[in-house]
C-alpha positions as CSV (number, residue, x, y, z in Angstrom):
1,X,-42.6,20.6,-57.8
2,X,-43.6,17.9,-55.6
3,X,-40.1,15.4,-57.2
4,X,-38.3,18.7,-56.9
5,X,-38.6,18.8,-52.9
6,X,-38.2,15.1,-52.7
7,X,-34.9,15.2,-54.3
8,X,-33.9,18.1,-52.2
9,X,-34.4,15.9,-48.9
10,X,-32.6,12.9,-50.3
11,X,-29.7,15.3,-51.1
12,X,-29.8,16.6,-47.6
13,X,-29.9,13.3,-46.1
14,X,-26.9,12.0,-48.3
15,X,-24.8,14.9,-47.1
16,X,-25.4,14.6,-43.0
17,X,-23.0,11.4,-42.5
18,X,-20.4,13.1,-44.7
19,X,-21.1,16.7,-42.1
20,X,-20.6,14.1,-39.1
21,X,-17.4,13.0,-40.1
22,X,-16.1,16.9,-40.7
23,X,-17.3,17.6,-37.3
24,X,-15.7,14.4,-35.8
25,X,-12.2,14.8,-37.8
26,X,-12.1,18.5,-36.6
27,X,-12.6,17.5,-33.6
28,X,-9.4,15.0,-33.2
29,X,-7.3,17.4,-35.1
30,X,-8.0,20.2,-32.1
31,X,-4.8,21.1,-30.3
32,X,-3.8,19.4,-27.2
33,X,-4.5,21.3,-24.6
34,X,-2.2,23.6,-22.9
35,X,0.7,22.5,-20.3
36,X,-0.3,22.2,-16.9
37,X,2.6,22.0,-15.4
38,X,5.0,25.1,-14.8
39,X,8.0,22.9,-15.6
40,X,10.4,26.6,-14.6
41,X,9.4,25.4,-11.2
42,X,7.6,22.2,-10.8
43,X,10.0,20.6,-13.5
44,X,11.7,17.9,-10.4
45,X,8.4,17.0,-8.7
46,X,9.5,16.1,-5.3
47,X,13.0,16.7,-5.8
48,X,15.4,19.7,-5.0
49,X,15.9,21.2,-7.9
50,X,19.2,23.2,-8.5
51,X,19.0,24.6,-11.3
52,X,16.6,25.7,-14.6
53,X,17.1,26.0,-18.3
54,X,15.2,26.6,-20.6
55,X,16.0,26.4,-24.7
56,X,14.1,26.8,-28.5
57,X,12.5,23.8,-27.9
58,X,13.4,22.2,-24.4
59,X,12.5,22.6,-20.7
60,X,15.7,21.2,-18.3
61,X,15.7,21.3,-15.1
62,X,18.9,19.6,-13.0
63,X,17.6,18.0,-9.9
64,X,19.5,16.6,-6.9
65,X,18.5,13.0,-6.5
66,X,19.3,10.2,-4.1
67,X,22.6,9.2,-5.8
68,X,23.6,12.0,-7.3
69,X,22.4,15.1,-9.6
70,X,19.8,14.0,-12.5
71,X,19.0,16.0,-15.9
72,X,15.3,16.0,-16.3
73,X,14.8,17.0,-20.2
74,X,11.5,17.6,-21.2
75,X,10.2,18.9,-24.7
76,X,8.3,21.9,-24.7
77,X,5.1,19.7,-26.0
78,X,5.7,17.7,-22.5
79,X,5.2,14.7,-24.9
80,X,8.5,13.5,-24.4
81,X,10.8,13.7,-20.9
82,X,13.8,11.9,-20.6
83,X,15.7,11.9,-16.8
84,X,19.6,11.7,-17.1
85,X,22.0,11.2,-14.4
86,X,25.0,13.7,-14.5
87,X,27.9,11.9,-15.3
88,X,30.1,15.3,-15.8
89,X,30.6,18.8,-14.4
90,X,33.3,20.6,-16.5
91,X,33.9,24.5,-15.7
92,X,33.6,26.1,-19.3
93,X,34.0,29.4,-20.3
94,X,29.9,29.6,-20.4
95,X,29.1,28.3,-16.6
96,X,29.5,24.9,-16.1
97,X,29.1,22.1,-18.9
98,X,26.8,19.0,-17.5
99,X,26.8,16.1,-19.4
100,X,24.8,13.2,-19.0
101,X,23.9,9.9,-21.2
102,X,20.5,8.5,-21.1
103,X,18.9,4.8,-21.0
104,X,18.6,5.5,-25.0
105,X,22.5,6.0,-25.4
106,X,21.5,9.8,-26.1
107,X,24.1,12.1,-24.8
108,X,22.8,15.4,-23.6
109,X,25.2,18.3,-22.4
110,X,24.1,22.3,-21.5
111,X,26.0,25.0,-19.9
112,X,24.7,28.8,-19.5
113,X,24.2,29.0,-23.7
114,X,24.0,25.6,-26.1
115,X,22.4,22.4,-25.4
116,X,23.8,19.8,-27.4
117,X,22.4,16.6,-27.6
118,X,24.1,13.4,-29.5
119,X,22.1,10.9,-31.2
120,X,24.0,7.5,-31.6
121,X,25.6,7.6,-35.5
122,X,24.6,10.8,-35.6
123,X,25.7,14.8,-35.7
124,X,25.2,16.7,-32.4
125,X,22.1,18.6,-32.8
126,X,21.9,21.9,-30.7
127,X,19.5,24.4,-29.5
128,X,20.6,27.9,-27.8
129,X,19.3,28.4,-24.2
130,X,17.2,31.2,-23.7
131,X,17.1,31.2,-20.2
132,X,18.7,30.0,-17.3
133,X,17.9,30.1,-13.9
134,X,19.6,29.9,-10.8
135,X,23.0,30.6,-12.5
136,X,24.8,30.0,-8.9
137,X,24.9,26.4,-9.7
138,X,26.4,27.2,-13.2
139,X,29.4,28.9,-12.6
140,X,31.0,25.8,-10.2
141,X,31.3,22.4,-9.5
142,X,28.4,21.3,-7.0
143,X,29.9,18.5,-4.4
144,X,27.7,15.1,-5.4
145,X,26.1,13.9,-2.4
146,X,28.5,11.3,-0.9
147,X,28.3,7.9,-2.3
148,X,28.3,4.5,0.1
149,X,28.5,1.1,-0.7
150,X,29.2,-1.8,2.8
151,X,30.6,-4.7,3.6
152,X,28.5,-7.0,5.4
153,X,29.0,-10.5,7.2
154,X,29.1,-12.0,10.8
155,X,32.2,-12.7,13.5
156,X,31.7,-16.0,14.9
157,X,34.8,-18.3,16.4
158,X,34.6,-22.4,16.6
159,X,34.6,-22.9,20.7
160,X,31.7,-23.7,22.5
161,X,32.2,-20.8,24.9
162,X,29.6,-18.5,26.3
163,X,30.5,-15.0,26.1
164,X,29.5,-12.9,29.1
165,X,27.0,-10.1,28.7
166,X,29.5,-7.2,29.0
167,X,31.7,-8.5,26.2
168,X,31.8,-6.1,23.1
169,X,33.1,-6.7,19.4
170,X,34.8,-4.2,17.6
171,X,35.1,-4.5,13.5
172,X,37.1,-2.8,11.2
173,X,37.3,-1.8,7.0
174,X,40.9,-1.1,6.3
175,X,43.2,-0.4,3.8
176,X,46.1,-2.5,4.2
177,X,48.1,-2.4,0.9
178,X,51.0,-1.3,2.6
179,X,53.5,-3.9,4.4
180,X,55.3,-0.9,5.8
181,X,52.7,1.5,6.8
182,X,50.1,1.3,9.3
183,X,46.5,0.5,7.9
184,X,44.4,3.0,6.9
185,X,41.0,2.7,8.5
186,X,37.5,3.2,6.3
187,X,34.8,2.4,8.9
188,X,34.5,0.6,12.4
189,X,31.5,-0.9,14.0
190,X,31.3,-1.5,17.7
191,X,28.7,-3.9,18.9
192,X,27.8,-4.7,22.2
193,X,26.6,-8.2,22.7
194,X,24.0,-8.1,25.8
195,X,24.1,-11.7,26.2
196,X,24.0,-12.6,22.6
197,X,26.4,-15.0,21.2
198,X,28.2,-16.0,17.5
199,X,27.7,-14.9,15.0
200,X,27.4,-11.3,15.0
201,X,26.0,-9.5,12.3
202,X,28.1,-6.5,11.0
203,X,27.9,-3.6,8.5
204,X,30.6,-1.4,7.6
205,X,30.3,1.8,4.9
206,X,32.7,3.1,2.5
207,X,32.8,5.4,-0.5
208,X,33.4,3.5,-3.9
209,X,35.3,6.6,-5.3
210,X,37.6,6.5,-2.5
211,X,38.4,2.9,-3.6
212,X,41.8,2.3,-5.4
213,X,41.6,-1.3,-7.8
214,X,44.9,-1.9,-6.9
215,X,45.2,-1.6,-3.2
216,X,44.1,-4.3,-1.0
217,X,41.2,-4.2,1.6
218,X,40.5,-6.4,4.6
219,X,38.1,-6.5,7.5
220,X,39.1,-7.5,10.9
221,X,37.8,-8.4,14.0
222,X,38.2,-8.4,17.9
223,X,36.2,-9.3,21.1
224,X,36.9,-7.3,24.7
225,X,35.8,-8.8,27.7
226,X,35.5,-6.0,30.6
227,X,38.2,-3.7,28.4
228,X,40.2,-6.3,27.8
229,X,41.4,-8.1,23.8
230,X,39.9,-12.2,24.3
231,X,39.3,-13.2,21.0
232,X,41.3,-11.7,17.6
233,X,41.1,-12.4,14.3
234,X,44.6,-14.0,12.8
235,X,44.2,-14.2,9.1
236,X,43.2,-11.4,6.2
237,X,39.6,-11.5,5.4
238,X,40.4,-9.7,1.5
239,X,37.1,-7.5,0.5
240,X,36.2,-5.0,-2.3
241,X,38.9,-5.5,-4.7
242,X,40.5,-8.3,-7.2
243,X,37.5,-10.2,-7.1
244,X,36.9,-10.2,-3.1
245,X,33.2,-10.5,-1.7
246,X,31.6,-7.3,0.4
247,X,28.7,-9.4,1.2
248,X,27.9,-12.3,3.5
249,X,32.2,-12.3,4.9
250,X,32.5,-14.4,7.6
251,X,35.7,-13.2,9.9
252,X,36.6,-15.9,12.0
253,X,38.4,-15.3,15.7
254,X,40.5,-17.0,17.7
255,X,41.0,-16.9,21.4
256,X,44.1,-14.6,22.9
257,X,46.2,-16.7,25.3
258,X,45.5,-15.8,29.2
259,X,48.3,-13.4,30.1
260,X,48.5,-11.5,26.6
């Protein structure tokens, strides 16, 4: 009896590691715990967001960022989130079709029923939305906040003359591919020089769509002394286009003769 209970511990003892290991392997297989965040509403963080959809196995939410309207895709494990800027709004006979392309060259579109994304080489896989949420934003083109790019540099002239403290510069962004036609102005900064002297710093915005590659762009620049036009500038200073600068232009001007 007495070899009999002996065995019976050792038997015992051999199994308990083996126990420990079932406990500890159940114990990473356990589910991940559930989603915290209610991505229906919380899906932009900080951003607006503008719309919701929600598909078999997806969460997107469209969110109005800095630049411009993002896609913020999200699987419904929250695992995975990818965050796409719209490239695309196309009216389609199901709302309107967003497409976007993320950093992974994966092309995602949705509109009120299919999302479709496109994995490079691949066949576009799609899942049916299920629900979709502010459907205002779905059935038109929303506006893109309005891009802006500048041109930056400094007016300075060669003379050794003192400007007096009430003289003011005016600069100007033009379009000036047309010989016959009056330039077409994009921005104009006004700066009033308090004493100050060359160079003065300038900044003028414009919109990058607006920009045609084949029309020509300059920046010119006059000084007033008590309302009146002293100093001009006389030659094109080229930006934006065919290979021009937009930073660090220098526009040089020269002095009006007294009696102009």
């Amino acid at each position: 009896m007495r070899s009999l209970f002996v065995f019976a511990l050792l038997m015992m003892g051999a199994a308990l590691p083996l126990a420990n290991f079932a406990t500890a392997q159940e114990t990473e297989m356990q589910p991940p715990e559930p989603l915290t965040i209610d991505f229906e509403t919380q899906g932009c963080g900080r951003l607006k967001r503008e719309a919701y959809y929600r598909t078999e196995y997806q969460f997107v939410n469209i969110c109005r960022g800095e630049a411009g309207f993002l896609m913020v895709v999200t699987d419904n494990d929250g695992l995975r989130r990818e965050v796409i800027p719209i490239e695309r709004q196309m009216p389609s006979s199901n709302g309107l079709r967003l497409t976007g392309t993320s950093d992974r060259n994966i092309r995602y579109t949705i509109d009120n029923t299919t999302l479709t994304i496109l994995f490079p080489g691949q066949k576009p896989y799609q899942e049916k939305v299920i629900k979709a949420s502010l459907p205002q934003f779905a059935t038109k083109p929303v506006s893109q906040p309005p891009q802006t790019a500048t041109v930056t540099g400094t007016v300075t002239y060669r003379q050794r003359i003192a400007l007096p403290p009430n003289a003011v510069v005016k600069v100007r962004l033009q379009d000036v591919s047309r010989a016959d036609a009056p330039a077409i102005l994009l921005d104009e900064q006004t700066i009033p020089t308090n004493g100050k002297q060359v160079p003065f710093p300038f900044t003028l915005n414009y919109n990058p769509s607006q920009i045609k590659p084949n029309h020509s762009y300059a920046v010119s620049a006059q000084i007033f002394i008590d309302g009146k036009l002293r100093w001009t500038s006389t030659t094109r200073n080229a930006v934006i286009t065919n290979g021009n600068p937009t930073n660090n232009v220098t526009v040089m001007v020269n002095q009006v003769r007294a009696g102009n």
